[in-house]
C-alpha positions as CSV (number, residue, x, y, z in Angstrom):
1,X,200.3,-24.4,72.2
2,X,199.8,-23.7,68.4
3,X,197.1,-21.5,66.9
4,X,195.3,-24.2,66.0
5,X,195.3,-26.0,69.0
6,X,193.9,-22.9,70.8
7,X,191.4,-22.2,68.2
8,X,190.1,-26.3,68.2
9,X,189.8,-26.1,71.9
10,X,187.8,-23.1,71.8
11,X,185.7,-24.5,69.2
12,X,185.0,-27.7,71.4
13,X,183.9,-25.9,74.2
14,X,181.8,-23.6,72.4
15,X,180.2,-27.3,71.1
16,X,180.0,-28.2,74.5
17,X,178.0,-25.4,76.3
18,X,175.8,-25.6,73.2
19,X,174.9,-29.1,73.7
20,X,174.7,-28.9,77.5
21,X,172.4,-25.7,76.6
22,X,169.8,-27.6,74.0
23,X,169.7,-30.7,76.4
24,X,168.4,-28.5,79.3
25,X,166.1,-26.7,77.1
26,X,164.6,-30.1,75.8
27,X,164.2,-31.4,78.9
28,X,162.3,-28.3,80.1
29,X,159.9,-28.8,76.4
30,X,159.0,-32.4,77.4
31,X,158.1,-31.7,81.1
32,X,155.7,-29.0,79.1
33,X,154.6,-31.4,76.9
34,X,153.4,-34.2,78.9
35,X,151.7,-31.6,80.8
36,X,150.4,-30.6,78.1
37,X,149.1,-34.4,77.4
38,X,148.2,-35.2,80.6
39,X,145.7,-32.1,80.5
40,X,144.4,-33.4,77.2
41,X,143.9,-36.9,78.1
42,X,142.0,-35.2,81.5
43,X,138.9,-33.7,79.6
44,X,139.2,-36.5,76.7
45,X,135.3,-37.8,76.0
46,X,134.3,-40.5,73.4
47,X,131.6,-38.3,70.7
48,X,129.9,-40.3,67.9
49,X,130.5,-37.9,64.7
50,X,130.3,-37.5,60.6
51,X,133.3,-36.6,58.9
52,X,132.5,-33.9,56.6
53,X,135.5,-32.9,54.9
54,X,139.5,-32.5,55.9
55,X,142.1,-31.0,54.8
56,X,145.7,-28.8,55.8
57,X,145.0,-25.4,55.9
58,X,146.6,-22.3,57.7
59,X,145.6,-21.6,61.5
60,X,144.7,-17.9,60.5
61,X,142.3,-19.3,57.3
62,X,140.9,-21.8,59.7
63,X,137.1,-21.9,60.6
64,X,138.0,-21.6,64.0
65,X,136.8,-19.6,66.9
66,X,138.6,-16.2,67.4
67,X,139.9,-17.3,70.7
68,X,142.3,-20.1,68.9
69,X,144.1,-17.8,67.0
70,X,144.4,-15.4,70.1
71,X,145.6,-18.1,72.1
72,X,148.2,-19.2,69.6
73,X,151.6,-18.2,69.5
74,X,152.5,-15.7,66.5
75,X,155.1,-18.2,64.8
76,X,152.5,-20.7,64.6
77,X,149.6,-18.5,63.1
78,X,150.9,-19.4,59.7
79,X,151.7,-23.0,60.2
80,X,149.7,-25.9,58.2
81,X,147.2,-27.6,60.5
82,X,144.9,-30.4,59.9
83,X,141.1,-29.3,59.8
84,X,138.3,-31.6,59.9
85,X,134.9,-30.6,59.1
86,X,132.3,-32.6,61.0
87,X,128.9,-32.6,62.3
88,X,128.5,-33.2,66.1
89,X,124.0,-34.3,66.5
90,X,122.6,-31.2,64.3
91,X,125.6,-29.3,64.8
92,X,128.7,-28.5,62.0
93,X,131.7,-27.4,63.8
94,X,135.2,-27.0,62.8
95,X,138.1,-29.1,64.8
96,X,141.6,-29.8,64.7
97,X,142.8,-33.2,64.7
98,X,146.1,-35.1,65.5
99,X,148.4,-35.3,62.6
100,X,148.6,-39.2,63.2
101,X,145.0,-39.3,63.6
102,X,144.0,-36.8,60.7
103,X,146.0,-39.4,58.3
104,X,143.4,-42.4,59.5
105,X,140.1,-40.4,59.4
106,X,138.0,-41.5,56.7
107,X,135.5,-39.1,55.0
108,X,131.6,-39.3,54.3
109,X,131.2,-41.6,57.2
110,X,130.5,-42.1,61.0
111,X,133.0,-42.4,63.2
112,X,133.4,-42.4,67.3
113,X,136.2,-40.4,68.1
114,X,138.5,-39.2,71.3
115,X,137.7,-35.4,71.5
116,X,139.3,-32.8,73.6
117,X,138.0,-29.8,73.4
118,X,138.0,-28.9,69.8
119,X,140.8,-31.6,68.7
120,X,140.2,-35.4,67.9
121,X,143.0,-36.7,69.2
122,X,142.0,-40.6,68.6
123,X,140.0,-43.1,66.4
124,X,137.7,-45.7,68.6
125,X,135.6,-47.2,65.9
126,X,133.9,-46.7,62.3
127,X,130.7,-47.2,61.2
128,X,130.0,-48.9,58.1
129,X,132.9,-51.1,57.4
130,X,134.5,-47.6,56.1
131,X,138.6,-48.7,55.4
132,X,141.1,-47.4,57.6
133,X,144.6,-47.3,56.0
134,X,146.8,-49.8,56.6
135,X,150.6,-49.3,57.0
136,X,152.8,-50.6,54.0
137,X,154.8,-53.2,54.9
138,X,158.4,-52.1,54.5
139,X,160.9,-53.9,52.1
140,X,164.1,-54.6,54.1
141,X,167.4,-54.7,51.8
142,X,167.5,-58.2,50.8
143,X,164.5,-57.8,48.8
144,X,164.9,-54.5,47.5
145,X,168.5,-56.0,46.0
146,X,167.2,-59.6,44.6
147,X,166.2,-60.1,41.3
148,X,162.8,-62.2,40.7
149,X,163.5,-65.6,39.4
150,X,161.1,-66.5,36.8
């Protein structure tokens, strides 16, 4: 065998352990994820609530109790996470919210909302006929090509 031969072959396995190695460790991250999920959708309650304010801010600069930036791990301290400011009865409180969720809350009104916790992981309903965005219908090809006859 050539030097090249030897070299592409080690290469390739080399490839090979590396992909056998990041399928087993994503298999291990989903089994902790839906645990993860299954644990949130466990102590999920419906809570009526006013949406204050929102807004991406870092974990660290978050109005958050002490014990959720103990709890989290040091890479993520810095990370952008969406906070929403509401009022729960008489009380203000800071909570996190799902990204997909975060994106659909609308502020200045009443909502009731899937809470876990201190994170709103869902939207059941909102009072006062307050707009929820709509997803943009997507232009295939065809019509992003054509020309308008006029």
């Amino acid at each position: 065998m050539s030097k090249l031969g030897i070299i592409l072959l080690i290469v390739l396995a080399v490839l090979l352990v590396a992909f056998i190695v990041l399928v087993i460790v994503g298999n291990r991250l989903k089994k902790k994820q839906d645990e993860q999920q299954a644990q949130i959708d466990a102590a999920k309650q419906t809570m009526t609530m006013l949406i204050i304010d929102k807004k991406k801010m870092k974990l660290k600069d978050a109005p958050l109790p002490k014990i959720v930036l103990e709890q989290t791990p040091k890479m993520m301290r810095n990370s952008k996470v969406p906070i929403v400011k509401v009022k729960v009865g008489p009380k203000v409180t800071s909570m996190m919210a799902d990204p997909k969720v975060f994106e659909k809350l609308p502020v200045k009104a009443t909502i009731q909302a899937e809470v876990s916790g201190i994170y709103i992981t869902g939207i059941k309903s909102v009072r006062g006929g307050a707009k929820t965005e709509e997803e943009p219908k997507k232009k295939g090809l065809k019509k992003l090509f054509s020309r308008k006859k006029k």
